[in-house]
BAFI-3210 file (N, C-alpha, C; in Angstrom, 3 decimals, decimal comma, padded with zeros to 6 digits):
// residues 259
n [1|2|3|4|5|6|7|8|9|10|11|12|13|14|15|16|17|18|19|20|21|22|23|24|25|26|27|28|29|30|31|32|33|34|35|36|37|38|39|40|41|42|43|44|45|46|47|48|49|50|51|52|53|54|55|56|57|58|59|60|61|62|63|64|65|66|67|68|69|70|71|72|73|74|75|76|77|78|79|80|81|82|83|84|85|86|87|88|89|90|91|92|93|94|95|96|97|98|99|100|101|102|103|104|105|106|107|108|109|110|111|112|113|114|115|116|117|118|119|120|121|122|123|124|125|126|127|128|129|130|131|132|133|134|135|136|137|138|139|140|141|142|143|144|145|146|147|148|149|150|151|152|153|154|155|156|157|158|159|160|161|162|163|164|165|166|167|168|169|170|171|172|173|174|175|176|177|178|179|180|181|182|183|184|185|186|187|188|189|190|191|192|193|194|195|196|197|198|199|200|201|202|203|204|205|206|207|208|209|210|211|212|213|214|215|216|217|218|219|220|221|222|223|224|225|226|227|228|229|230|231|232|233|234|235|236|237|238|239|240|241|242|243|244|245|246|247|248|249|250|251|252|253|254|255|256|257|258|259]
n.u [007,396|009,120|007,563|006,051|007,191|008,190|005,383|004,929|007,282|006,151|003,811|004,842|006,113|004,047|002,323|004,321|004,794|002,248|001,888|004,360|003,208|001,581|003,187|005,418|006,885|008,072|008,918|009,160|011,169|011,968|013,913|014,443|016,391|018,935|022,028|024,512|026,892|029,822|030,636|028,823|029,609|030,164|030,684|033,615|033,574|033,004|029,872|029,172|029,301|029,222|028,593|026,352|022,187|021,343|018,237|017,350|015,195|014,741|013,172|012,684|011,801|011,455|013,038|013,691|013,889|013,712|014,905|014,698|016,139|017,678|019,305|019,863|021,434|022,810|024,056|022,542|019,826|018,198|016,239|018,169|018,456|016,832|017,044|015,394|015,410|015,082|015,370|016,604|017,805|019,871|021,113|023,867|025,037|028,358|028,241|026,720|023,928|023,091|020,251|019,385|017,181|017,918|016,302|017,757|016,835|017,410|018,703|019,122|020,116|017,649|017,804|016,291|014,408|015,949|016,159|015,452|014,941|013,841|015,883|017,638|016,786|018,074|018,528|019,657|020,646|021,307|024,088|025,322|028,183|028,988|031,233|031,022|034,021|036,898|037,898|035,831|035,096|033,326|031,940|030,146|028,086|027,214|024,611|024,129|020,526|019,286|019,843|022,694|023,732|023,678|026,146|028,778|029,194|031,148|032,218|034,962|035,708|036,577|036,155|036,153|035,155|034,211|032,330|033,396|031,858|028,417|027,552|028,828|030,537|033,018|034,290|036,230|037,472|038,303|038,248|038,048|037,285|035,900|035,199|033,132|032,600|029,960|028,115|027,287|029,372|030,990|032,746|035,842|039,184|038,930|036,067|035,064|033,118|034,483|036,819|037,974|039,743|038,670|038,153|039,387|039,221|039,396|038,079|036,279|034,290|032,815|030,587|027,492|025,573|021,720|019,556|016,875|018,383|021,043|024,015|026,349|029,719|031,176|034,594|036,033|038,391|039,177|040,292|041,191|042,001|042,830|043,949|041,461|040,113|040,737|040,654|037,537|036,664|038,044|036,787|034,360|034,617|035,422|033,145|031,659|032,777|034,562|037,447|039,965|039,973|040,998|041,068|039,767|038,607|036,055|033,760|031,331|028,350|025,678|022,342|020,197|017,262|015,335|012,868]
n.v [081,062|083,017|085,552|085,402|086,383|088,657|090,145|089,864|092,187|094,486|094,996|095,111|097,520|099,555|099,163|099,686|102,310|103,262|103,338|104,996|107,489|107,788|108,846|109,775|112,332|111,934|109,432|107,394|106,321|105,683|104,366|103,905|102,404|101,747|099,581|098,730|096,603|095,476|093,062|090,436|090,229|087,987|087,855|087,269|085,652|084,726|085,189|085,761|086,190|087,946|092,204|092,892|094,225|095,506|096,111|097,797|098,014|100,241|100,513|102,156|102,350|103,855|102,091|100,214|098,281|097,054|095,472|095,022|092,906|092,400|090,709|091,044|089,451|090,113|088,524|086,226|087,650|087,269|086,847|086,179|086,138|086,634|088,833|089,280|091,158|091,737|093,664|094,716|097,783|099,344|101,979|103,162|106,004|105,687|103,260|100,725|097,784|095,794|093,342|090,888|089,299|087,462|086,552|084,463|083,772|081,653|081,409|078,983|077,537|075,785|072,347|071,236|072,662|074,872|077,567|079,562|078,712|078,920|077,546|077,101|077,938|079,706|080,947|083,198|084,275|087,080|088,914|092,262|094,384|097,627|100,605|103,795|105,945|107,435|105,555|103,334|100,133|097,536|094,463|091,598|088,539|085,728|083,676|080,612|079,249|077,468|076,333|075,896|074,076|074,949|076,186|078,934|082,200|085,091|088,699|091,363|093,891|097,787|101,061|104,073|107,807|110,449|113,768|116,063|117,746|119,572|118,328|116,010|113,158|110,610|107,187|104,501|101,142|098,145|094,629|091,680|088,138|085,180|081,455|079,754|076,405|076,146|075,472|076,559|078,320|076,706|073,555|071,893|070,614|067,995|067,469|068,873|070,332|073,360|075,396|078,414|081,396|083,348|085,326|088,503|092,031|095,317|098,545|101,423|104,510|106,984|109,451|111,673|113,845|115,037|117,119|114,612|112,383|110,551|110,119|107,037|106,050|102,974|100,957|097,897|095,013|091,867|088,800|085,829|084,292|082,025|078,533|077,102|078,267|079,449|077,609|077,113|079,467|079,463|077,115|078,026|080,699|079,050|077,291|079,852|081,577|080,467|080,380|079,670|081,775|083,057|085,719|089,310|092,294|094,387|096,812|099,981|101,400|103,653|104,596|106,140|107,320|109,017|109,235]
n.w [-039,797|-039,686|-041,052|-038,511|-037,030|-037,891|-037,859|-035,251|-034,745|-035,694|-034,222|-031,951|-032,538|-032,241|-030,211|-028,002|-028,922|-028,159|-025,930|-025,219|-026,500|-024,286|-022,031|-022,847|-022,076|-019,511|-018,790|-020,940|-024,604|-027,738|-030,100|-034,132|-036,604|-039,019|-040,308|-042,633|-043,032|-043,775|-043,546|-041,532|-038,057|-035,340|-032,188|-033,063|-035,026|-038,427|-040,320|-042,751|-046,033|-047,861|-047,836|-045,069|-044,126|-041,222|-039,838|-037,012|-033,612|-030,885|-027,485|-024,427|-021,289|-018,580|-016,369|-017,799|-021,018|-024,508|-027,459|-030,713|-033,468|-036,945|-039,562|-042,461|-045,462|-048,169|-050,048|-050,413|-050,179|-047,855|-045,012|-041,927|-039,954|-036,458|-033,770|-030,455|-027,490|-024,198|-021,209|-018,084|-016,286|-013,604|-012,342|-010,136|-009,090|-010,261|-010,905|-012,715|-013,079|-015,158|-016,568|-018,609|-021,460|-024,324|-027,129|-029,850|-033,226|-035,402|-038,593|-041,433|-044,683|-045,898|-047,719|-049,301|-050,335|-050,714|-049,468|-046,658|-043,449|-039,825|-037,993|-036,003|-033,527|-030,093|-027,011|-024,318|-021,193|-019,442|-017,663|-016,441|-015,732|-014,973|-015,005|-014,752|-015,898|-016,802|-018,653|-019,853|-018,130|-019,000|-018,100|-018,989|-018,643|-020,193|-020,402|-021,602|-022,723|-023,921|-027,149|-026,867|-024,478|-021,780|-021,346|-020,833|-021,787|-021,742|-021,986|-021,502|-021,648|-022,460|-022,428|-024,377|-024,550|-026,182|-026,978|-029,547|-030,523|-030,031|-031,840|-032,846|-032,170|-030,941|-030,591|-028,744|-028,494|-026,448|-026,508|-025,035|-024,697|-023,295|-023,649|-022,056|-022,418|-024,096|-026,265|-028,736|-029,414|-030,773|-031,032|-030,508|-031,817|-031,374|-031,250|-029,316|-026,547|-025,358|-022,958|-022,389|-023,634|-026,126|-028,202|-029,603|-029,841|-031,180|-031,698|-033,134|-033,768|-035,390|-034,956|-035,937|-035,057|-036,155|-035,287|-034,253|-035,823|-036,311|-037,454|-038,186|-038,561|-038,322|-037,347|-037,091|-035,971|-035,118|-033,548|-033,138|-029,416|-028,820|-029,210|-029,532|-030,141|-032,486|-034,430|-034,697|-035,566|-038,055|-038,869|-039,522|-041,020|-043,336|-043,973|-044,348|-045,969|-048,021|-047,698|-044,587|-042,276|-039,667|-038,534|-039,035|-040,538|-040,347|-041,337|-041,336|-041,400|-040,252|-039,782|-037,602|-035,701|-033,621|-030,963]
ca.u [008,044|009,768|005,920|005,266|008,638|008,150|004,683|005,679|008,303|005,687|002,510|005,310|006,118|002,342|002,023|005,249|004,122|000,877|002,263|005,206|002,759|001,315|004,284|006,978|007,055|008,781|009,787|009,662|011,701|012,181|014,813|014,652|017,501|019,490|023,387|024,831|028,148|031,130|030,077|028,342|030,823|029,405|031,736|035,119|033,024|032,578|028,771|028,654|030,573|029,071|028,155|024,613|021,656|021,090|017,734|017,204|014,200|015,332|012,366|013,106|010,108|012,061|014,832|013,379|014,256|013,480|015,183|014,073|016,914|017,424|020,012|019,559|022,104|022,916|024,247|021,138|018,564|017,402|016,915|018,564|018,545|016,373|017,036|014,540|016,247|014,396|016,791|016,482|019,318|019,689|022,277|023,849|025,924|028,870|028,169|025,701|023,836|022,268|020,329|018,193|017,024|018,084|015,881|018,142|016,045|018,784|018,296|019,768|019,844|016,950|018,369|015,244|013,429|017,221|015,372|016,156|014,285|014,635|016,223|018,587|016,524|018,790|018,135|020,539|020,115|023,187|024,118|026,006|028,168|030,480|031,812|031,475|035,045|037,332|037,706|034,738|035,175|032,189|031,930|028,803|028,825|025,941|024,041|022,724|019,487|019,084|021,529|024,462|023,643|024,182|027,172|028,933|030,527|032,195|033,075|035,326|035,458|036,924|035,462|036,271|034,256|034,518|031,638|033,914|030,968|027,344|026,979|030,001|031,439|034,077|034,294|037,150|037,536|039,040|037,516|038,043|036,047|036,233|034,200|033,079|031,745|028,876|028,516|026,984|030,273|031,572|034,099|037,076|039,256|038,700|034,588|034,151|032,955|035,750|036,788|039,127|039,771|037,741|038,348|039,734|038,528|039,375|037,020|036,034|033,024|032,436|028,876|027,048|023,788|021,509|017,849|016,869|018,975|022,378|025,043|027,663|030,832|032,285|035,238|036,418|039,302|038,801|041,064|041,427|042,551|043,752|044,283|040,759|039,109|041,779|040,002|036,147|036,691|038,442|035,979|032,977|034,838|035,443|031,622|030,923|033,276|035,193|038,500|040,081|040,558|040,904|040,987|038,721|038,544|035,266|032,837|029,893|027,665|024,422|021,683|019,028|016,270|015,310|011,735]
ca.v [081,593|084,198|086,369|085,543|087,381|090,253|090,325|090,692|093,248|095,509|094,985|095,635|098,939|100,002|099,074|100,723|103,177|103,792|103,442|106,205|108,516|108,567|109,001|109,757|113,572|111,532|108,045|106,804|106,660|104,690|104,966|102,957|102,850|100,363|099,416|098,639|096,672|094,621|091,614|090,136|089,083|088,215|086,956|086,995|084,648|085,282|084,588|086,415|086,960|089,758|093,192|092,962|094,816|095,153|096,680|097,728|099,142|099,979|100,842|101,656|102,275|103,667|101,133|098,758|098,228|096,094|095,239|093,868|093,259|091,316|090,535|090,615|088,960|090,382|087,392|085,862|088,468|086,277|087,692|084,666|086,256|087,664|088,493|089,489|091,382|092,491|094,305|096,010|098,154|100,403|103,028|103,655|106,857|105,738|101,950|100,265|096,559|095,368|092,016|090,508|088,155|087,022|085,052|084,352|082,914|081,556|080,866|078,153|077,109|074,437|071,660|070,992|074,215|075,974|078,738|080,200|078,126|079,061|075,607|076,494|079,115|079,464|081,919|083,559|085,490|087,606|089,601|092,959|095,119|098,471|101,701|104,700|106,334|107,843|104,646|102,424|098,992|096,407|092,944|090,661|087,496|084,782|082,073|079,935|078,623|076,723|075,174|076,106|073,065|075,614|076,750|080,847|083,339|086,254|089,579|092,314|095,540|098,954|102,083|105,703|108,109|111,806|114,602|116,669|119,479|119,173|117,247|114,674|112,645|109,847|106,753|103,763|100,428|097,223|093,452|089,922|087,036|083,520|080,622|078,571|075,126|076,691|074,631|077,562|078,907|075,597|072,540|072,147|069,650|066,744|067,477|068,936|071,564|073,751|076,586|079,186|082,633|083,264|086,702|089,758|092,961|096,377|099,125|102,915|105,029|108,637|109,853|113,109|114,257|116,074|116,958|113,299|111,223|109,961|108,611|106,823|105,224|102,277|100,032|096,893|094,442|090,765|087,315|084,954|084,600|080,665|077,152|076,517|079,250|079,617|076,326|077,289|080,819|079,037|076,320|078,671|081,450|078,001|077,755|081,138|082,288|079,157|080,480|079,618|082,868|083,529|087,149|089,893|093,635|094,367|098,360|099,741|102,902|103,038|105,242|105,631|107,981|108,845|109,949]
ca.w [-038,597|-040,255|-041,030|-037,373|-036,048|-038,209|-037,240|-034,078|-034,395|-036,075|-033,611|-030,944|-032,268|-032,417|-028,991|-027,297|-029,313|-028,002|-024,548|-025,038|-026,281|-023,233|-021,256|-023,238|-021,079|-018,056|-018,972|-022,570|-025,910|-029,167|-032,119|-034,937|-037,512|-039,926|-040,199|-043,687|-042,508|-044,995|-043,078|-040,127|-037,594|-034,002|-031,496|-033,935|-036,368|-039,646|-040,308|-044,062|-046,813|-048,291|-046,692|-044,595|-044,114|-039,982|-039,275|-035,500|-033,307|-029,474|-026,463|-023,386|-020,368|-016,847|-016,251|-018,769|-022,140|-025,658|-029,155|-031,756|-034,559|-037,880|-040,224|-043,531|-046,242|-049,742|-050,885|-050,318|-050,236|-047,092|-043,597|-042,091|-037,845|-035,941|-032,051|-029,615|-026,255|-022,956|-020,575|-017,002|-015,920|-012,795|-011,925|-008,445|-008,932|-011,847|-011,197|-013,732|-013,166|-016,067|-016,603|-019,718|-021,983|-025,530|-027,901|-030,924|-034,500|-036,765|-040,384|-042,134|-045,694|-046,292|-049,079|-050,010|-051,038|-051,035|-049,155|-045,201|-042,431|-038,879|-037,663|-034,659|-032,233|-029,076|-025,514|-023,404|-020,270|-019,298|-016,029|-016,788|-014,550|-015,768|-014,106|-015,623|-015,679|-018,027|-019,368|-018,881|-017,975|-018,572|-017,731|-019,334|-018,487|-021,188|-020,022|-022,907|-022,104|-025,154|-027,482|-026,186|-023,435|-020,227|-021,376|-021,058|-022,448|-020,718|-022,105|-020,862|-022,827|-021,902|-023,781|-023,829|-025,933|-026,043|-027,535|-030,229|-030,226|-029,932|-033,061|-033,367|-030,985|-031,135|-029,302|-029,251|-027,429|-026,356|-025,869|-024,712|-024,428|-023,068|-023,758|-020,917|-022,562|-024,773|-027,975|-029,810|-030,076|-031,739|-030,467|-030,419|-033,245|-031,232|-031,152|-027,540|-025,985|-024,391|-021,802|-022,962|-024,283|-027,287|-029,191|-028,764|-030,693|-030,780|-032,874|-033,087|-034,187|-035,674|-034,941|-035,989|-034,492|-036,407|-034,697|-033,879|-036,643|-035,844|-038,600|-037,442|-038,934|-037,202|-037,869|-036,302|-036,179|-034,304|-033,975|-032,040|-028,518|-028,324|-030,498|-029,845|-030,772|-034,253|-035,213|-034,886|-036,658|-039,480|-039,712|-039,192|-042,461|-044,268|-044,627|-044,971|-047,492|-048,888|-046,765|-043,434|-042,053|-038,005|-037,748|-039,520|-040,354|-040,676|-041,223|-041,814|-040,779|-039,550|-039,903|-036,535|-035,233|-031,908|-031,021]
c.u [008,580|008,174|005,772|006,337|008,090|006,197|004,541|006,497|007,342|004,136|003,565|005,659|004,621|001,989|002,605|005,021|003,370|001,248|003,400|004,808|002,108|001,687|005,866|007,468|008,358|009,631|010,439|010,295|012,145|013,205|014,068|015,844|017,733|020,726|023,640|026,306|029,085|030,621|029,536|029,015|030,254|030,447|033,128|034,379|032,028|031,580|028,116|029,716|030,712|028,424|026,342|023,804|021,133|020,187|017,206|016,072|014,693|013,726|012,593|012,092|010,860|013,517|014,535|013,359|014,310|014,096|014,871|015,645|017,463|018,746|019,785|020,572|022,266|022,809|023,256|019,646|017,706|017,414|017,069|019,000|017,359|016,403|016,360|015,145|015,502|015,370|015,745|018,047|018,912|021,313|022,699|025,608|026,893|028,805|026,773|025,638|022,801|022,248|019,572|018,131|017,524|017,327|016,625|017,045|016,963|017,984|019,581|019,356|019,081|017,538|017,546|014,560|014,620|016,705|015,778|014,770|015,315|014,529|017,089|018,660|017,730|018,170|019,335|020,033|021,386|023,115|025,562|026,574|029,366|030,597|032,358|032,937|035,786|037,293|037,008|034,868|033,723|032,216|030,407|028,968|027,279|025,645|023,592|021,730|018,818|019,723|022,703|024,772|024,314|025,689|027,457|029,275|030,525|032,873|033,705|035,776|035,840|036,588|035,481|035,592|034,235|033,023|033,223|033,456|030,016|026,411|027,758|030,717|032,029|033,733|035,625|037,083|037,902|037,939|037,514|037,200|036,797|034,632|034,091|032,037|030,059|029,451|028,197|028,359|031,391|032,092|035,416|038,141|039,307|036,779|034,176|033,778|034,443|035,493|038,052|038,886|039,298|038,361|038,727|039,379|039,101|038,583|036,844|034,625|033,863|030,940|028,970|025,846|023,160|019,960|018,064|017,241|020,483|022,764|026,029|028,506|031,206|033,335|035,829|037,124|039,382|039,525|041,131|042,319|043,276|042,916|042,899|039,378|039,343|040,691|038,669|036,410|037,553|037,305|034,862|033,439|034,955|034,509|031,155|031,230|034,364|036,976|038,382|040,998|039,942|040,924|040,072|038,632|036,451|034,053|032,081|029,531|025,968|023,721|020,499|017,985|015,716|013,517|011,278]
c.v [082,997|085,440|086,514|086,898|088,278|090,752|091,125|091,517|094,417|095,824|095,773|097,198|099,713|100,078|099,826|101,881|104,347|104,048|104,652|107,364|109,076|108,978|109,436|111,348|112,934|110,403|107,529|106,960|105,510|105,251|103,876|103,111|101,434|100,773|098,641|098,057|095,624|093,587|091,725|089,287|089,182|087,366|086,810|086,209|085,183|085,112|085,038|086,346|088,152|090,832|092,540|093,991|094,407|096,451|096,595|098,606|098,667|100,943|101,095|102,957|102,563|103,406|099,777|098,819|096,869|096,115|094,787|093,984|092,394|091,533|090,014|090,352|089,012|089,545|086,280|086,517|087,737|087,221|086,569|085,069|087,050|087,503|089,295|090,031|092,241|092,605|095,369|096,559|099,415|101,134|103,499|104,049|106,043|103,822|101,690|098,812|096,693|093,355|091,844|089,377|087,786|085,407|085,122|083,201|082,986|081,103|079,469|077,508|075,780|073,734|071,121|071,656|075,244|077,559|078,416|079,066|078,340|077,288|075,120|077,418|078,631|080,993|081,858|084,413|085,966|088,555|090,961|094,250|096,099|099,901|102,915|105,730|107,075|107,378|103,472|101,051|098,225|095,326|092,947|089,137|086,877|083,891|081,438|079,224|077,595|076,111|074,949|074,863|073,425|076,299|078,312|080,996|084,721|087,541|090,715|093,226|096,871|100,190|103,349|106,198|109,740|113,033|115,792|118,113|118,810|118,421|116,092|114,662|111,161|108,637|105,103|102,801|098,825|096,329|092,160|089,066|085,744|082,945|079,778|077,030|075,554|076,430|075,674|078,121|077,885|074,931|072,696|070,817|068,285|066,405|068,412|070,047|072,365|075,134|076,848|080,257|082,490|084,168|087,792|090,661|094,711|097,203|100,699|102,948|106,391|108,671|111,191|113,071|115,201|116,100|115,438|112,222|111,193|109,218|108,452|106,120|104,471|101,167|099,198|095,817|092,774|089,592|086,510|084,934|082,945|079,508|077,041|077,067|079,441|078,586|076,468|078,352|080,271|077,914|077,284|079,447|080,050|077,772|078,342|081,723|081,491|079,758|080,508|080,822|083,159|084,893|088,202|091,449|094,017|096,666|098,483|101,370|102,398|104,797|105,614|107,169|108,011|109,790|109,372]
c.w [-038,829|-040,366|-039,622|-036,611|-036,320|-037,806|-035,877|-033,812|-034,388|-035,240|-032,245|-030,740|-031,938|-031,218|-028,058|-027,912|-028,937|-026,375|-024,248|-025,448|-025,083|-022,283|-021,644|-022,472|-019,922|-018,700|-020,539|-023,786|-026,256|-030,011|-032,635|-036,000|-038,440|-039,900|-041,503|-043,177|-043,627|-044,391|-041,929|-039,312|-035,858|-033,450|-031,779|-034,687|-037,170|-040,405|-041,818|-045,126|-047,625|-047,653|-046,154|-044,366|-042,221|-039,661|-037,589|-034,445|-031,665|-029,159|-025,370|-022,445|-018,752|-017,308|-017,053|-020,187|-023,252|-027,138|-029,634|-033,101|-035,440|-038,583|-041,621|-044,782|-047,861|-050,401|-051,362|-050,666|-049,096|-045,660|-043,028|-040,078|-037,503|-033,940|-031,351|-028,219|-025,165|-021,858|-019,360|-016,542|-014,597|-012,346|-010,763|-008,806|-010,479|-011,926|-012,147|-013,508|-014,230|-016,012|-017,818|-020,553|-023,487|-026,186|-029,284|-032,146|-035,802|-038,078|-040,395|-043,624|-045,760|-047,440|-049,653|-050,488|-050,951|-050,855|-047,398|-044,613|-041,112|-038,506|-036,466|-034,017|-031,206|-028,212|-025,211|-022,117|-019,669|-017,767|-016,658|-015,659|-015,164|-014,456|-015,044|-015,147|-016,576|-019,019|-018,962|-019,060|-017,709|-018,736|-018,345|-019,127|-019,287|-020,476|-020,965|-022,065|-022,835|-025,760|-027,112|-024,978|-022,506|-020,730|-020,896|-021,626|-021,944|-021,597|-021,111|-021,878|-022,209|-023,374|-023,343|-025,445|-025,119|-026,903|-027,562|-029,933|-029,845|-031,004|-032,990|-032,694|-031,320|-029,983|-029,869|-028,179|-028,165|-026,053|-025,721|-024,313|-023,882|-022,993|-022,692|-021,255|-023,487|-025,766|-028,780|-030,368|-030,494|-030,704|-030,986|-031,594|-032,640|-031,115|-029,780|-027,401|-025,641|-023,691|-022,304|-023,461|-025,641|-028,440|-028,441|-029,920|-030,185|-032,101|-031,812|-033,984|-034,504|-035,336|-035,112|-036,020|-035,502|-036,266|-034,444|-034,788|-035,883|-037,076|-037,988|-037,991|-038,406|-037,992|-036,592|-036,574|-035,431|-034,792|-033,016|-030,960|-028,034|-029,670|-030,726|-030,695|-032,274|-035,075|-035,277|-035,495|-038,030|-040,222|-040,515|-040,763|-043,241|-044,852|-044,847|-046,159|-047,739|-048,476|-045,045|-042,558|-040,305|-037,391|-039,189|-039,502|-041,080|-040,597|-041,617|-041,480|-041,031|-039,585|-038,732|-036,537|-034,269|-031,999|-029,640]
res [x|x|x|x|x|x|x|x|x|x|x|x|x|x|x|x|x|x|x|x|x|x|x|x|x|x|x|x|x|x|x|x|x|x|x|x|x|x|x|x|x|x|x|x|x|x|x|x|x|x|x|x|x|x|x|x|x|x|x|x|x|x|x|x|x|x|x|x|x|x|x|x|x|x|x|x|x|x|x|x|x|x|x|x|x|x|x|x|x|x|x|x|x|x|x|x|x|x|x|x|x|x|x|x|x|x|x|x|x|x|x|x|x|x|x|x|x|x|x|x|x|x|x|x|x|x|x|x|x|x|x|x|x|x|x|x|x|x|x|x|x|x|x|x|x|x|x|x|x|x|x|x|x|x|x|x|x|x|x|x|x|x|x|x|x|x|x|x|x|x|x|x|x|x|x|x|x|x|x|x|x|x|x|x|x|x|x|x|x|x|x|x|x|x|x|x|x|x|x|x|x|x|x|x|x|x|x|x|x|x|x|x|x|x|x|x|x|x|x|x|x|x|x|x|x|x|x|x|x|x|x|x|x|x|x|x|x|x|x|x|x|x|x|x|x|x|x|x|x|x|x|x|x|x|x|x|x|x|x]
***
């Protein structure tokens, strides 16, 4: 499974590729890059314990747009994610609707060949709505379509970001979540599903442009937002890194390319 993904990541570039040379004048463009971060923390949960390797290739065709992006695990030497993301978005004046798809391909430690097997794919499809402003407010709201058994999850995020000069620009922001009954993001200490505030997060960037590379610094801070959430981010670091720890400072920098 793992051969077939990357297969597919690398037939896909070849293809968007071949299609943004012949259009890239009007419509088309690609980066590709990688992110070097202290851990991998998605949601407020702590999914590593030692830094990761997060390579990423973005497409985007008009008002249509594709990721491909993996996670790869020191501690392991395993690439142990890979998520798949098709996205339309349209613009009317400083409003923004975005909609798209998420195929997540989890790893998990096999105990029989003590080697990565994907073992707990999951889908999402999300609905996204922001307002560009001083300080930009965006709403996402998740659908799982897959394990999560219908469940959501809901962010809200506010983000201001400034160009310094024409190389290096700054950017800083706020974010809350709630879980609406989506097992992916664990139960609760009697087993259940639940509905409730999830995480909250705040984080910054540095970036500096130079011709078509981009480095960027980012750091980020994340804990929990209620009892039930305290208890899945402690279980969840309990298995990752043999402590029960509910909140998280986590950085990194990232390397991309735009063409």
């Amino acid at each position: 499974m793992k051969k077939t993904l990357i297969t597919f990541m690398l037939a896909a570039v070849m293809i968007m590729g071949v299609a943004f040379s012949a259009h890239a004048e009007t419509e088309g463009s690609a980066s590709a890059g990688a992110a070097v971060m202290s851990q991998y923390v998605w949601r407020g949960l702590i999914l590593s314990d030692k830094y990761v390797i997060q390579p990423t290739i973005d497409f985007s065709y008009g008002d249509f747009g594709a990721n491909f992006w993996a996670n790869i695990d020191s501690e392991t030497d395993e690439l142990n994610e890979t998520d798949i993301t098709a996205s339309y978005g349209k613009s009317f004046d400083k409003l923004s609707v975005g909609v798209g798809y998420i195929y997540y391909a989890l790893a998990a430690e096999d105990p029989d060949t003590d080697s990565a097997s994907l073992v707990l794919d999951t889908e999402e499809i999300y609905v996204s709505l922001s307002y560009d402003y001083l300080i930009t407010p965006t709403f996402t709201y998740y659908q799982d379509i897959g394990e999560g058994e219908a469940g959501g999850f809901a962010t809200l995020a506010l983000d201001w970001g400034m160009d310094v000069n024409e190389k290096v620009g700054i950017g800083v922001g706020a974010l809350a979540s709630y879980n609406n009954e989506n097992l992916i993001m664990g139960t609760n200490e009697d087993g259940d599903k639940f509905s409730d505030f999830y995480h909250g997060e705040v984080y910054g960037s540095v970036s500096y442009s130079e011709g078509p590379f981009t480095l960027e610094l980012m750091g980020a801070y994340a804990k929990y937002l209620s009892d039930d959430s305290q208890y899945v981010m402690e279980q969840v670091s309990l298995a990752t890194t043999e402590d029960e720890e509910d909140d998280v400072f986590y950085y990194g920098a990232s390397l991309s390319i735009g063409f």
